[in-house]
C-alpha positions, 0 to 999 in steps of 0.5 A: 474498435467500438468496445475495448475488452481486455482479458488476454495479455502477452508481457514481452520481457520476464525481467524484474518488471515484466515478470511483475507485471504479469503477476499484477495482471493476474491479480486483477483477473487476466489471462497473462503470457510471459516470453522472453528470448531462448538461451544461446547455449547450455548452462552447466545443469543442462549439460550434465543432464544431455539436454539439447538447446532446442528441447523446450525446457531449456529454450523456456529457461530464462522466462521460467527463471525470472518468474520464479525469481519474482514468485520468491521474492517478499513482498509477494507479487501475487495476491495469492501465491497459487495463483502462479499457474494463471501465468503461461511461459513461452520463449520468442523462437515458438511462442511468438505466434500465439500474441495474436490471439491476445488484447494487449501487449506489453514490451518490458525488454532492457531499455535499449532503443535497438534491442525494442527496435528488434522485438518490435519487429517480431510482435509486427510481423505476429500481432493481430491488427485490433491488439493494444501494443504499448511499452513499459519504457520509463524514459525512452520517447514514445516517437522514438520507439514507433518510428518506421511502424505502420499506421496501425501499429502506430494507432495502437501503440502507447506508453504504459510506464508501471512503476516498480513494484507494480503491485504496490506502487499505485502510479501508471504513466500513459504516454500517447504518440501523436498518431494513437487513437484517442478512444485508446488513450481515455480506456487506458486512463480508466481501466487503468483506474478502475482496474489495474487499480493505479493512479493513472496520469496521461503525460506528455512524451517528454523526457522521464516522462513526469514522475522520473523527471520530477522526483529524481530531480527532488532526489539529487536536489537532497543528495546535493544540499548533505554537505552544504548543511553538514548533514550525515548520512543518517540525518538526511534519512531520518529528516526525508523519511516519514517525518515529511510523509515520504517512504521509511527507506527515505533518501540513500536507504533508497539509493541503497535499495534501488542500487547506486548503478542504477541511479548513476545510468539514471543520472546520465540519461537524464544529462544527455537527454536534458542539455536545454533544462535551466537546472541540468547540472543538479542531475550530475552526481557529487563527487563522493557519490561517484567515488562510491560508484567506482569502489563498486559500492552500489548497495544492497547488490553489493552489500555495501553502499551509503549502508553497511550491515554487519553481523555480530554476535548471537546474530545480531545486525549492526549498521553503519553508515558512510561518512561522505567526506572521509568514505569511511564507514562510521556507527550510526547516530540518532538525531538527538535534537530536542525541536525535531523529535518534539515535532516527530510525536505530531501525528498530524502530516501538515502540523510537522511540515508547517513546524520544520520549514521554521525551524531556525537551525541547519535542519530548517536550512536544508528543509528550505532549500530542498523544499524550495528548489523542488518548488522552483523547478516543479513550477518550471516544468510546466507546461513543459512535462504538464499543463496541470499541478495535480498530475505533478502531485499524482504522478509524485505521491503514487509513484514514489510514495509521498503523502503530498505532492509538491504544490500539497506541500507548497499549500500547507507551508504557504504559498505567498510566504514561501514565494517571499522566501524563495526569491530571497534565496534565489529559487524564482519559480515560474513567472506564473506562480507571481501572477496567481498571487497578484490576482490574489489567488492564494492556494493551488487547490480548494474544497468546494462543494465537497469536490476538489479543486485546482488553480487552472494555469491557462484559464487563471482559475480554479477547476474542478480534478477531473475523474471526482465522480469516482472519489469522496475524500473526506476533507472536502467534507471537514468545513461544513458536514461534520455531524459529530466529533470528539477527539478520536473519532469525526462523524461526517454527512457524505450524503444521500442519508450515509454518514462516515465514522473516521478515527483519529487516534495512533494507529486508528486504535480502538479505544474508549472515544472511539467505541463511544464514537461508534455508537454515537454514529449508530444512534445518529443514522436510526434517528435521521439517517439512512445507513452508515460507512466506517472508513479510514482515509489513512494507509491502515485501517486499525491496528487493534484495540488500545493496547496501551490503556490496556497494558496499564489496567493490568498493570494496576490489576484493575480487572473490574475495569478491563472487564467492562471495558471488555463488555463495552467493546463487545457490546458495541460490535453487537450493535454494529450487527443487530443496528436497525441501519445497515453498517459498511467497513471499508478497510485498507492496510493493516486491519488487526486485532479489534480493527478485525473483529469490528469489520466481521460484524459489519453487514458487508466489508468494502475492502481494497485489494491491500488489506492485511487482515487478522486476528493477531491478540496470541501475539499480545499474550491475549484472546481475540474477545470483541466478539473475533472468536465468537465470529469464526465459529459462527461462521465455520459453524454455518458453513458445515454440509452434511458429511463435512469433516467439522473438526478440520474446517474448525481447526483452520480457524483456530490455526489462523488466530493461534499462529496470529496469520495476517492476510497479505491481500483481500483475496487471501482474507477471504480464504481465510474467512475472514472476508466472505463472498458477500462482501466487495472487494476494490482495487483502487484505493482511492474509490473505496469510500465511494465503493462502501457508500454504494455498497450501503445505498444497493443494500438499502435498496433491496429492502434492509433488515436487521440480523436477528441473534443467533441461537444456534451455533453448532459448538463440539465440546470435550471431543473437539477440545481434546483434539485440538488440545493434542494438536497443540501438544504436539506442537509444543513437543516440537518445540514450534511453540513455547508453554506459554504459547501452549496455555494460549492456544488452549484457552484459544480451544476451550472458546471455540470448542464451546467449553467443557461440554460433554457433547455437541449442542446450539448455543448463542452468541452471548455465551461464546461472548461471555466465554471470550471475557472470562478468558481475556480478563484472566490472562491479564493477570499472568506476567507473561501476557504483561511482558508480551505486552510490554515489548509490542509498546516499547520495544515495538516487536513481539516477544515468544516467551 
C-alpha cells in the first residue's frame, strides 16, 4: 500500500447514519454505494401492484426508502440536492459483489455485535485484500468486531465513529485495533481532516470511545444536579445552552430530539460495560426520568417528552414543559433573574463563564457542581480514554458542539482556584492535576510562538498541538501582532507581510468602525504589507450591515446621514476591489446582506464548505446598496455568449436577491453566482484562515494587479425592465408576493435593468452605484421598510407586509 487513494466507497447499512454518511461522502466528491438487506416480504403497495419479492425494485425497497427519508430530511444532508444521483443503491443479496471494486467500506448496521458479526462475514468473503474496512460503532470494541477475521481483514480494519449528523457535526473518532497497519491509521487521521473536512481524533479502544464516555457523562452529571438545586426543566436549558457556548437545544431540548429511548439504551450500555468506572452510578437515570420512559415520553418521536407542543389558535405553538416532580406538564417560565440575564448580554464566551461560576445563588451552585464533577472525571480518565487533554477537549466540542472543552473551560475559570474549590466540595480530580500546580504549572494550554500549546501529563511539560501547520488561530496572535484596533475590529500580522482584519461587533455587523476598520487595513498593507485576509474566527461570517443604526437614522429621517453612510460603504468595497494589495475573504456561516456584498469585491473568496451566502436586504424592506446589486449584473453581464438568452440568465439574479435566497453550502453559492470558479472553497473549518493566506501568497506570487474599473457593463433598459416588471405582477396577482414585496422587487429591476433607458448601452460601475443609493435612501423614508426593520431587531423574525 505505498499510496492510499480513496475515491469509491461502499457504506453497508442505509439506516439514519449510513444513508448520511453516504451523503457526506458525496459532497466531498466520492463515488458512494449504499446496500442494505432485501425485504422478507411484500408490503401492501407491492401486493396490489403483483410485484414479486425478487424483482429488484422491492429487494432495492429499503436502501431506496432510507436514502429518500435522509434526502427529505432539513437540514439537507447534501450540499447540493442534485447531487443525490451520485449515490448507487443496492441490496446484500445482488449488489454484494460489487464491494470489491471499492477503496473503503464503511458498516453502519444496527449496533448489535451478532448481526456485524454476520455482515461481516459477507463483505470477507467479497471484499478485495487492498480495500479499508472500518465500522461507524459508537461504542462496540474494536477487538470485539475483528475477532476470528484474517490477518488482512484485521490490518485493514478500524473504527470510523461519524458522529450524527455527519455533514455538520466536525468530529470522527478513529479507533485502531491492535493488529491495523499504522500507514492506515496516519491516512484516516488526515484524509479525515483535510477531506472529509472533520476534527479527527485517534482514540483509544475503550468504551464509548471518548467523546460518548465523556460528554454523556457531562449530560447526566446536568440531569442529576436539576432537583438537588430545584431547577426547572427550562432553567437547566437556558443555563446549559448558549450561554455557556454550548448548542441552542441545550440539555432535555436535546434528550427530546435525540429521543429518551435512545439515551436510556445509552445508559444501560454504558452501566454494563463501565462496572470498574469510580463514577458508574452517575450513567443510571434518576427516577423521574424513568418514569418518563415507561409513560413512553420519549420526545419529539412521541410528541411529548421533557417538552410538550401544542397548537392554538390561528396556528399558534405553545410549549410546555414537564415538572420533574409532579410529571405534570406546566407553562414555560423565562429565567427572570437580574445577574443572569446582565451576564447573558456579554458577548464574550470567557467573560460570561468566568461571572456565572461567582455567581453566589442556586444558578452558581449548579454551574459549580456540574462544571466541577466534569472536571473531576475528565481528569480521571486519563490516561484510561486518552493520554492528551487536547483530544478530550477536541472530541467534546466538535462532537457535541461546545465552543470549549473541558480543560478550555477549567483554563478560563481558573485552574488553582477551581482545584481549591473542588476539593472543598469533594470533586478530587486526578492525583496529576496537584502535581502540575506544585511545579507551578498553572494553565493546561498557552500561546507561544503563535502556536498552541499544551500541559504534556507524561513529560511534565508543555508541547506543541500536533497537526498546527495546518492551522492559524487568531489568538496565538492577541499578545504581540496586533497592528491596529479599534473597538470593532483587530488588525492582526500573520506573517510572510499578510495581515488579517477580524471584527467584533454583534453578529460581525458591518458598521461605522468596521468600514473604517477596513480601510485602515487596506492603507496599512500598500505602505508595509503584502496582501491581506478578511477573516472571522467565530460560526458566522457577517450577518450584514448595522441594521440598528440604520433603523434609527430612518427613524429620525435623517436621510443626509444614511446617504453618506451609504456612499461610505460603497466607497469602501470599491477600495476592497481596486486595492494595489490583493484582498482575500474567508467566509463561514451566515454571510448576509453587507457581509455578502464585502466578499463579492474581494479578488478571491476563501470559503468553508458551510457558507450561507445572500443577498437578503428585500427581507428588511431594503435594496443590496454596497455595491451587491451592481455585483450580479456585472458578472451576469461578463458571462453573456453570443446567442444567450440574456434576459434569463439576468432574471436568475434577480430571482436570488427579490426572494432574499440564501445559499445552504458553498457549492450551492457558486450556482448562485455568488462564489465563482476562481474562488477555493475549504472543507475544514479550522485550515480556512491558513487556506485564505495561501490563497493571497499564490496570487502574489503570479504577479498581482489591480483591477481597473469597469466602463462597460452590458445593462437592457426599458425591454428588460418591462419584463421583469411582468414577471413580478404576476407574482403579485398570485397572491406569492404583497404590494409591498412588489414595490421592492421594482425598484430591485429598475437597478439592474440599468434604469429607465430606451435601449441596451455600457455603463460603469458608479452609475449602477449611484443608481443603488438613490434607491436604498428612498426606501428608508417608506413606513413599511421601518416596520420590516423593526420586527428583524425586536421581534428577530421577518415581516411580509
Amino acid at each position: 500500500m505505498k499510496n492510499i487513494k480513496i475515491k469509491k466507497v461502499a457504506v453497508v447499512g442505509s439506516g439514519i447514519m449510513g444513508s448520511r454518511i453516504a451523503c457526506h461522502l458525496v459532497n466531498v466528491g466520492m463515488d458512494v454505494l449504499l446496500l442494505d438487506i432485501s425485504p422478507s416480504e411484500l408490503n401492501e403497495k407491492e401486493r396490489k401492484l403483483n410485484k414479486k419479492i425478487s424483482d429488484k425494485d422491492v429487494k432495492n425497497r429499503i436502501v431506496n426508502e432510507s436514502l429518500l427519508n435522509t434526502l427529505k430530511a432539513k437540514p439537507s444532508s447534501l450540499f447540493l440536492k442534485s447531487d443525490y444521483d451520485k449515490i448507487k443503491t443496492g441490496n446484500l443479496d445482488d449488489d454484494i459483489s460489487k464491494i470489491s471494486s471499492v477503496d473503503w467500506i464503511i458498516e453502519a448496521v444496527v449496533e448489535k455485535l451478532s448481526i456485524k458479526k454476520t455482515v461481516y462475514d459477507l463483505i470477507e468473503k467479497h471484499r478485495n485484500k487492498n480495500t479499508i474496512i472500518s465500522t461507524n460503532t459508537s461504542g462496540i470494541p474494536i477487538s470485539q468486531i475483528s475477532e476470528k477475521r484474517t490477518s488482512n481483514f484485521k490490518e485493514m480494519f478500524l473504527g470510523t465513529h461519524f458522529f450524527n449528523p455527519p455533514r455538520y457535526l466536525r468530529l470522527l473518532e478513529i479507533i485502531p485495533g491492535k493488529d491495523t497497519k499504522k500507514q492506515i491509521i496516519d491516512f484516516f487521521i488526515e484524509f479525515g481532516s483535510v477531506v472529509l473536512g472533520k476534527e479527527t481524533v485517534l482514540c483509544k479502544d475503550t468504551p464509548a470511545f471518548i467523546a460518548n464516555r465523556l460528554g454523556i457523562y457531562s449530560l447526566m452529571s446536568t440531569i442529576h444536579s436539576v432537583e438537588k438545586n430545584n431547577l426547572s426543566v427550562s432553567d437547566v436549558d437556558f443555563l446549559t445552552g448558549t450561554l455557556i457556548g454550548r448548542p441552542k437545544s441545550a440539555t432535555f431540548r436535546t434528550m427530546d430530539v435525540v429521543g429518551l429511548d435512545t439515551a436510556v439504551n445509552v445508559s444501560k450500555n454504558l452501566l454494563k460495560d463501565l462496572k470498574n468506572d469510580e463514577s458508574v452510578s452517575m450513567f443510571e437515570l434518576p427516577t423521574s426520568v424513568k418514569s418518563l420512559y415507561i409513560n413512553k415520553q420519549w420526545g419529539d418521536k412521541t410528541g411529548r417528552g421533557f417538552y410538550k407542543k401544542e397548537i392554538k389558535e390561528k396556528g399558534k405553538r405553545v410549549f410546555y414543559e414537564i415538572d420533574l416532580k409532579t410529571l405534570k406538564y406546566k407553562d414555560t417560565e423565562k429565567i427572570k433573574d437580574e445577574s443572569l440575564l446582565e451576564i447573558k448580554k456579554s458577548e464574550q464566551l470567557e467573560v460570561r463563564i468566568k461571572k456565572l461560576i461567582n455567581l453566589k445563588n442556586k444558578y452558581g451552585d449548579f454551574y459549580r457542581s456540574t462544571f466541577y464533577d466534569t472536571f473531576r472525571y475528565c481528569s480521571l480518565r486519563i490516561p484510561e480514554v486518552s493520554d492528551e487533554i487536547y483530544k478530550i477537549d477536541n472530541a467534546i466540542c466538535s462532537g457535541f458542539g461546545w465552543k470549549k472543552g473541558p480543560f478550555e473551560t477549567w483554563d478560563i475559570i481558573g485552574v488553582e482556584g477551581a482545584y481549591k474549590e473542588m476539593i472543598d466540595m469533594n470533586l478530587k480530580p486526578a492525583e496529576w492535576v496537584k502535581e502540575m500546580l506544585s511545579n507551578n504549572i498553572k494553565s493546561f494550554y498557552r500561546f507561544k510562538n503563535n502556536k498552541k500549546e499544551y500541559y504534556n501529563i507524561s513529560q511534565k511539560k508543555y508541547c506543541h498541538v500536533p497537526g498546527q501547520e495546518e492551522v492559524i488561530q487568531l489568538d496565538a496572535f492577541k499578545e504581540n501582532d496586533i497592528v491596529w484596533t479599534n473597538k470593532d475590529v483587530s488588525l492582526y500580522d500573520i506573517k510572510d507581510g499578510i495581515l488579517n482584519l477580524e471584527f467584533h461587533t454583534k453578529m460581525n455587523s458591518i458598521g461605522e468602525g468596521v468600514l473604517m476598520g477596513i480601510n485602515k487595513a487596506i492603507d496599512t498593507c500598500e505602505k508595509d504589507f503584502k496582501g491581506l485576509v478578511i477573516s472571522n474566527e467565530a460560526d458566522y461570517f457577517s450577518a450584514g450591515a448595522d441594521l440598528g443604526t440604520l433603523f434609527m437614522l430612518a427613524g429620525n429621517r435623517d436621510f443626509k446621514k444614511i446617504e453618506e453612510s451609504i456612499r461610505v460603504f460603497q466607497n469602501t468595497m470599491m477600495r476592497v476591489r481596486h486595492s494595489s494589495v490583493p484582498v482575500v475573504v474567508a467566509t463561514s456561516g451566515i454571510t448576509l446582506g453587507g457581509g455578502c456584498e464585502l466578499s463579492l469585491h474581494a479578488d478571491s473568496i476563501q470559503a468553508h464548505s458551510e457558507t450561507y451566502m445572500g443577498l437578503v436586504e428585500l427581507g428588511a424592506g431594503l435594496i443590496p446598496a454596497g455595491g451587491g446589486t451592481k455585483e450580479l449584473v456585472m458578472r451576469t453581464a461578463s458571462q453573456y455568449g453570443k446567442g444567450d438568452p440574456e434576459f434569463n440568465k439576468l432574471m436568475e439574479s434577480f430571482m436570488n436577491i427579490a426572494s432574499a435566497k440564501v445559499s445552504t453550502s458553498a457549492k450551492e453559492a457558486l450556482e448562485m453566482g455568488y462564489i465563482t470558479k476562481k474562488d477555493k472553497q475549504t472543507t475544514n473549518r479550522k485550515n480556512l484562515l491558513k487556506d485564505a493566506k495561501n490563497t493571497v501568497l499564490n496570487i502574489l506570487s503570479y504577479g498581482y494587479i489591480k483591477p481597473t474599473i469597469n466602463k462597460k457593463i452590458k445593462v437592457h433598459g426599458r425591454s428588460a425592465l418591462a419584463m421583469f416588471n411582468a414577471g413580478v405582477e404576476t407574482m403579485k396577482q398570485g397572491k406569492y408576493i404583497s404590494e409591498y414585496d412588489q414595490k421592492l422587487a421594482q425598484k430591485l429591476a429598475y437597478i439592474m435593468c440599468g434604469g429607465d433607458l430606451t435601449q441596451e448601452c455600457l455603463v460603469e460601475e458608479q452609475y449602477l452605484l449611484d443608481l443603488e443609493r438613490e434607491a436604498f435612501v428612498s426606501l428608508c423614508g417608506e413606513q413599511k421598510t421601518l416596520e420590516r426593520m423593526h420586527s428583524i431587531l425586536f421581534k428577530r423574525k421577518p415581516l411580509r407586509n
